[in-house]
C-alpha positions in Angstrom: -11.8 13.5 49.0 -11.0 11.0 46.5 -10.1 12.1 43.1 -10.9 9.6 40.2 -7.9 7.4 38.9 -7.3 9.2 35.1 -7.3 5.2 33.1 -10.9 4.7 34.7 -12.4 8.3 33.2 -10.0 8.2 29.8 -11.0 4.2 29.3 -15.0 5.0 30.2 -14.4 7.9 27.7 -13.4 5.7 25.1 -15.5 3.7 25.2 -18.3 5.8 25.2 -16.9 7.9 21.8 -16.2 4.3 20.5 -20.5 3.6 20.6 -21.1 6.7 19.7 -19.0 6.8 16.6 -20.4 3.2 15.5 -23.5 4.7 14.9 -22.2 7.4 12.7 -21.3 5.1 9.3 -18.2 4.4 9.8 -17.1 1.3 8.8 -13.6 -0.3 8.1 -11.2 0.2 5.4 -11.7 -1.5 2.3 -15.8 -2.9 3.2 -17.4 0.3 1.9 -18.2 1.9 -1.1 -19.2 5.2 -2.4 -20.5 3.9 -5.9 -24.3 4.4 -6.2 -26.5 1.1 -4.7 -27.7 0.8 -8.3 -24.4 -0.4 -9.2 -24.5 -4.0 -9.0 -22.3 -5.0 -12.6 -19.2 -3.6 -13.7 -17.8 -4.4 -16.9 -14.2 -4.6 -16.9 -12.6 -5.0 -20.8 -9.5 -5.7 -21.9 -6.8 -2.7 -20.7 -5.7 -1.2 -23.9 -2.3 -1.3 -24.0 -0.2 1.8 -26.1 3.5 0.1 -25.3 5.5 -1.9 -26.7 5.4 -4.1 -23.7 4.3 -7.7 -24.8 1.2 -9.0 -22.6 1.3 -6.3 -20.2 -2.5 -5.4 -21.2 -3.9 -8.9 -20.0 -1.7 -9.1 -16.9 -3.3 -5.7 -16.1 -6.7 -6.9 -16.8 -6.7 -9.9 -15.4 -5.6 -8.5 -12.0 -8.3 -5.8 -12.0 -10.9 -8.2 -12.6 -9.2 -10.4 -9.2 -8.9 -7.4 -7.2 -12.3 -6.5 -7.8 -13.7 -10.3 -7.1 -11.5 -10.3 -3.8 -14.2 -7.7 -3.0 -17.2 -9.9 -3.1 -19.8 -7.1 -3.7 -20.0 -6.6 -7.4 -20.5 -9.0 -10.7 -17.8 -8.1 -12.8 -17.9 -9.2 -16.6 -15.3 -8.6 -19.4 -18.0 -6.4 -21.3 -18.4 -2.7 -22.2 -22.2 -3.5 -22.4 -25.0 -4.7 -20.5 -23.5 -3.7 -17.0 -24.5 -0.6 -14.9 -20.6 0.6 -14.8 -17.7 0.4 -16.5 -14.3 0.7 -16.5 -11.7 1.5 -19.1 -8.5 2.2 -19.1 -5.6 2.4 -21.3 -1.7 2.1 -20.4 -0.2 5.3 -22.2 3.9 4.4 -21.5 6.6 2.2 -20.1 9.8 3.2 -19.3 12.9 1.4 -18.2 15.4 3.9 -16.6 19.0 2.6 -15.1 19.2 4.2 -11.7 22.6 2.8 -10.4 26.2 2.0 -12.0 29.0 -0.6 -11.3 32.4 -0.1 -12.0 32.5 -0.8 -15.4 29.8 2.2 -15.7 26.9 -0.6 -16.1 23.6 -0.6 -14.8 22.7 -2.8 -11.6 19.5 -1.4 -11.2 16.9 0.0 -13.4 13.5 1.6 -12.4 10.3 0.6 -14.2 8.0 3.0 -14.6 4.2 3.2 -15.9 1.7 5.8 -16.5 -2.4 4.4 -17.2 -5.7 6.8 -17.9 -8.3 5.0 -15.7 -12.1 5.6 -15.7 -14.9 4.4 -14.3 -18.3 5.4 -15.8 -21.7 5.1 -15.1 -23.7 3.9 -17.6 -27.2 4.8 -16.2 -26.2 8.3 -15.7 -23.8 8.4 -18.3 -21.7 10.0 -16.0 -17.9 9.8 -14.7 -17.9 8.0 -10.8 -13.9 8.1 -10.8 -10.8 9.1 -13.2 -7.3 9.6 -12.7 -6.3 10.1 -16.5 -2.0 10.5 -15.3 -1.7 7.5 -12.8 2.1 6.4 -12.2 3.4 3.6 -10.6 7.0 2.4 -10.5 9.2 -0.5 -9.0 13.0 -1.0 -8.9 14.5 -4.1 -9.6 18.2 -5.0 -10.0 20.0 -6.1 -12.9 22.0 -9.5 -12.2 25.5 -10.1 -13.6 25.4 -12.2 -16.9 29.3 -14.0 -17.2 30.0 -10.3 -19.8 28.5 -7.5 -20.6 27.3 -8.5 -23.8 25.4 -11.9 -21.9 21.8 -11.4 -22.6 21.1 -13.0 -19.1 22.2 -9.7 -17.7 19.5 -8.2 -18.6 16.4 -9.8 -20.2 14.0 -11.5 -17.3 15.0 -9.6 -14.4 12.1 -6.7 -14.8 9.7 -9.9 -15.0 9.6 -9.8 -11.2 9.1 -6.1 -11.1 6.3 -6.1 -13.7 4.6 -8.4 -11.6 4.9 -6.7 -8.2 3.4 -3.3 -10.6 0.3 -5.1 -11.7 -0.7 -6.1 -8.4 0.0 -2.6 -7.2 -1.8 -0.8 -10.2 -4.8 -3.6 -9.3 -5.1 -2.9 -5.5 -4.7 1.1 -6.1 -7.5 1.2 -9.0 -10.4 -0.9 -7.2 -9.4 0.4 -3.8 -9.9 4.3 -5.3 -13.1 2.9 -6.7 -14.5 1.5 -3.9 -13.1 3.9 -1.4 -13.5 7.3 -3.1 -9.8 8.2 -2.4 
């Protein structure tokens, strides 16, 4: 008596729970969305920034409005008003931390760290979709060696590079939470 190979019944079996499970709404990561089909406009404003951080708010907003673009499936307009959604949010701190010393007992690395309220509201239904009012994100970046310690260049610019790489972040995480229902 022959006994079937195992790859021919696992691979037949796979195949089989791979048709099965198309049916079932999956779909991949990133195409679907949870928002009601109603929802064709979202208003994205300007992020209100409550820093000190110069810029920072348009930087944030412009990115949101990309990331949500990059999507394809929704208008999005700088407006509060006339949309079916919006969403608001408001940077709430900025903090530069050193995280690593040299031998002179000066900082080579720092760690940039933000905290945003986020909300995305229904207008129709005057009704919250998705909030996360403590969101944190952070980067690292290093501090390069100015000619003394008391050379500016040590230290002003270098976080430029690590505010951008937190934007994009903060972006992708916000409209991917949105869209996702993570």
């Amino acid at each position: 008596m022959k006994r079937p190979v195992l790859g021919v019944v696992c691979g037949g079996a796979l195949i089989v729970g791979t048709l099965s499970l198309s049916g079932c709404g999956y779909s991949l990561a990133g195409r679907g969305s949870f928002l009601p089909s109603y929802i064709q406009t979202i208003g994205v404003p300007a992020i209100a920034n409550r820093t000190s951080v110069f810029n920072l708010e348009t930087q944030l907003t412009e990115k949101v409005r990309s990331e949500f673009i990059g999507r394809g499936r929704y208008k999005i307009v700088p407006d509060a008003t006339g949309v079916d959604a919006v969403l608001t949010a408001e940077v709430l701190t900025v903090v530069s931390t050193p995280t690593s010393f040299g031998t002179q007992q000066l900082a080579t690395s720092y760690t940039l760290r933000m905290t945003a309220h986020v909300e995305l509201r229904d207008l129709r239904e005057n009704k919250v979709l998705w909030e996360n009012p403590s969101l944190v994100f952070s980067q690292d970046f290093p501090v390069q060696s100015g000619t003394t310690a008391l050379d500016p260049a040590a230290f002003f610019g270098q976080d430029a590079n690590a505010f951008e790489r937190m934007t994009s972040d903060f972006a992708r995480t916000i409209v991917s939470s949105i869209l996702e229902a993570f």
